[in-house]
Structure formats: structure tokens, C-alpha cells
C-alpha positions in Angstrom: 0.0 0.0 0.0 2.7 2.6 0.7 4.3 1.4 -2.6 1.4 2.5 -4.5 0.8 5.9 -2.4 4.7 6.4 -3.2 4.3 5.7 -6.6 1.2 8.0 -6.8 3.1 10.6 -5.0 6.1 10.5 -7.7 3.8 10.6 -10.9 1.7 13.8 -9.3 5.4 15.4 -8.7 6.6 14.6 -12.4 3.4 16.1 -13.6 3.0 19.3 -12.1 6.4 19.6 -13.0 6.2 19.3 -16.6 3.2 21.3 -16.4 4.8 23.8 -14.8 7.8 23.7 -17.3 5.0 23.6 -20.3 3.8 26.8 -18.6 6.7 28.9 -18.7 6.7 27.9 -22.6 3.1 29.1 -23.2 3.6 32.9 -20.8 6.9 34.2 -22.7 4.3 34.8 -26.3 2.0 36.1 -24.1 4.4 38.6 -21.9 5.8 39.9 -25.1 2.8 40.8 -26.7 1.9 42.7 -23.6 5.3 44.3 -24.0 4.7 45.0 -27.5 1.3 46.5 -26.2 2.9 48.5 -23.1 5.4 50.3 -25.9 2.7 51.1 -28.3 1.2 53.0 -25.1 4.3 54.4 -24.7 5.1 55.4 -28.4 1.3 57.1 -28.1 1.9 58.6 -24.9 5.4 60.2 -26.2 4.3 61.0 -29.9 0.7 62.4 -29.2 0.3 63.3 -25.7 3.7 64.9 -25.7 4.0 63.3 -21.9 6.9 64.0 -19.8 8.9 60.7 -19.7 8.1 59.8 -16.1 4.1 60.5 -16.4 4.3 58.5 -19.8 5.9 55.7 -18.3 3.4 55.9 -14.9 0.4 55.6 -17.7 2.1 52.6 -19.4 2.3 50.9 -16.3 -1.3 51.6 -15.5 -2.3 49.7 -18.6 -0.2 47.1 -18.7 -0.2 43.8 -16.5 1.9 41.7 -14.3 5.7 41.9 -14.6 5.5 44.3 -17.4 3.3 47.0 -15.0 6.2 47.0 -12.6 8.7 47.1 -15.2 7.1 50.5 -16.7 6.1 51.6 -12.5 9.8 51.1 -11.6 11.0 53.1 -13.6 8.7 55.6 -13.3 9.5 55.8 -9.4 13.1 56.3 -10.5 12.4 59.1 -12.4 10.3 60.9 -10.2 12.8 59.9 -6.9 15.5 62.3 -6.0 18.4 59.9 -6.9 19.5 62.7 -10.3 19.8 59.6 -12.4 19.5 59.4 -16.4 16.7 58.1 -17.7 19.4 54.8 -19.1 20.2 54.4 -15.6 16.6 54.3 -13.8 15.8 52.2 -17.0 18.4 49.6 -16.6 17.9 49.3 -12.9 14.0 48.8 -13.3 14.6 46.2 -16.2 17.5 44.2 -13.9 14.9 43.9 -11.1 11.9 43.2 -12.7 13.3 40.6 -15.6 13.2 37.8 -12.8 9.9 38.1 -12.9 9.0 37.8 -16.6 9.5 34.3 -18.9 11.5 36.0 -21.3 14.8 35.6 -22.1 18.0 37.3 -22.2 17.6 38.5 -26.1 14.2 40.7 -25.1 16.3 41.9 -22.4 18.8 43.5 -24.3 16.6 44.9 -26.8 14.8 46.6 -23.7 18.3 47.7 -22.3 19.4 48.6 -26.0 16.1 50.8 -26.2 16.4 52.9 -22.7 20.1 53.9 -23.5 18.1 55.7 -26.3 15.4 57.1 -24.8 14.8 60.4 -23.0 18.0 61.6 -24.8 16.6 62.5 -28.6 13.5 64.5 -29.7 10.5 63.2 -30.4 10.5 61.6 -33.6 13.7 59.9 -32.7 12.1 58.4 -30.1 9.5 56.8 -31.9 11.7 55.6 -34.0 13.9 53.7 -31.5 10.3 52.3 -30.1 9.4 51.1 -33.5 12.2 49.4 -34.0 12.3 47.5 -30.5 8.8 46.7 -31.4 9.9 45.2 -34.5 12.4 43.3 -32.9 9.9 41.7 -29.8 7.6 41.2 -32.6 10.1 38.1 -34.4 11.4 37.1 -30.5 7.2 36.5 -30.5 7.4 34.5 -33.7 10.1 32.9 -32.3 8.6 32.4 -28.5 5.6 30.9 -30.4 7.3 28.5 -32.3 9.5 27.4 -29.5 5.6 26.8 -27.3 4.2 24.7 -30.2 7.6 22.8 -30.4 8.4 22.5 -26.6 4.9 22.6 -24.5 3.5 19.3 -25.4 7.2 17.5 -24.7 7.3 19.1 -21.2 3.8 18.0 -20.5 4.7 14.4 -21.7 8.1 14.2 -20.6 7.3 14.9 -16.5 4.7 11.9 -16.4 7.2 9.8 -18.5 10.5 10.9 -16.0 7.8 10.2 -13.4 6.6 6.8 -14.8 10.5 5.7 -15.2 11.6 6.9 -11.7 8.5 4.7 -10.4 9.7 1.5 -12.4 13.4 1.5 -11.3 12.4 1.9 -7.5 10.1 -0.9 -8.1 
């Protein structure tokens, strides 16, 4: 009887745990569109509302969601506190803290840290242009996040009952 409670035990585990892996698969597409959405706002916010930087990035965050609200809030709190940082500096400190949060990887975070060296130091149109261009680039890291979903969920899924199925036949 404890066998089978054991062995029960051990398939549950494996599981949620390729469930949970399968999951991490499936949030990146999803975090970067609502990236791509939150600098949209932001390309709005800086093109049409002529908002001040800090106030634009307070709004973004107010629209957005989850890990990409407190990325946008962050640094909106650093460029309203008294620290006399650059807007790269408040940008790159808000990104290194709130990337652990996020399923993305390492390539949307340097296209995020590539696009706050850029902003807040040009005009206007220059700006836009440096936000088009990062949403261009999220937009194939999307393609790419979607392909990597279709090809890796349904493994993970699989592979934590089967890891889970094998562990439970060698302690057997």
C-alpha cells in the first residue's frame, strides 16, 4: 500500500512539474505581446500626448499587466525619486529587477536595455523611431517564443509523467 501511495506521490510530482515547465513555454508569447502593447502606449503617450517621460511611463504601467506594469512603474518611481539619475540608468535598474519576474529571455532583455540607452536623450521623432524598431524586434522574438511553445509545450507535458513513470519503475 505505501508502494502505490509512493508511486502515486512520484507521478503527481513529475506532472505538475512538466506542467509547470510547459507553462513557462506558453507565458513568454503572451508577456511579449503585452510588451509590445505596453510600448505602443508608450510610443502614443510620447508622440501624441507629448507626456513627460516619467508621467508616460506611470500611464504605461497603469495599462499594462503583471511583470511588465512594474517594469514601466519602476521606472517611473526612479524618475520621479531624488536619486539625479539618467533616464538609461533608472531604465536599466527597473529592467535588472523586474526581468526575474518575466519568462522572457536574455535577447528581449537587451533589446529593452538597447532601447532605454536611447530614450529620454533625442527628440521626439527619434524616439519613436527607436520604439518602433524594439517593437519590430519583440515582434520576431514573439514569432520565435511561439514556435518554441508549439515545439516545446506538449514535450514538457509528456516528458514529466514519462521521467515520473520511469523513476516509479526503477524503484520498483
Amino acid at each position: 500500500m505505501m508502494k502505490l501511495i509512493g508511486a502515486v506521490l512520484i507521478l503527481l510530482a513529475g506532472t505538475l512539474i512538466g506542467f509547470q515547465q510547459a507553462a513557462k513555454f506558453a507565458e513568454r508569447p503572451r508577456q511579449l505581446r503585452g510588451l509590445a502593447h505596453a510600448l505602443q502606449r508608450l510610443e502614443t503617450e510620447i508622440g501624441y500626448g507629448h507626456t513627460p517621460l516619467p508621467e508616460a511611463m506611470e500611464r504605461t504601467a497603469e495599462a499594462s499587466a503583471g511583470p511588465i506594469a512594474a517594469l514601466f512603474r519602476s521606472a517611473s518611481e526612479h524618475l520621479k525619486g531624488e536619486e539625479g539619475l539618467s533616464f538609461q540608468e533608472c531604465w536599466e535598474r527597473s529592467v535588472q529587477s523586474s526581468w526575474i519576474e518575466t519568462s522572457m529571455k536574455t535577447s528581449e532583455k537587451a533589446i529593452m536595455l538597447r532601447l532605454g540607452s536611447t530614450l529620454g536623450i533625442s527628440d521626439k521623432e527619434d524616439q519613436m523611431k527607436h520604439l518602433r524598431l524594439a517593437l519590430l524586434q519583440l515582434k520576431s522574438e514573439e514569432d520565435a517564443a511561439r514556435e518554441d511553445q508549439g515545439r516545446y509545450e506538449k514535450m514538457w507535458k509528456s516528458l514529466g509523467a514519462l521521467l515520473a513513470v520511469l523513476i516509479i519503475i526503477l524503484m520498483v
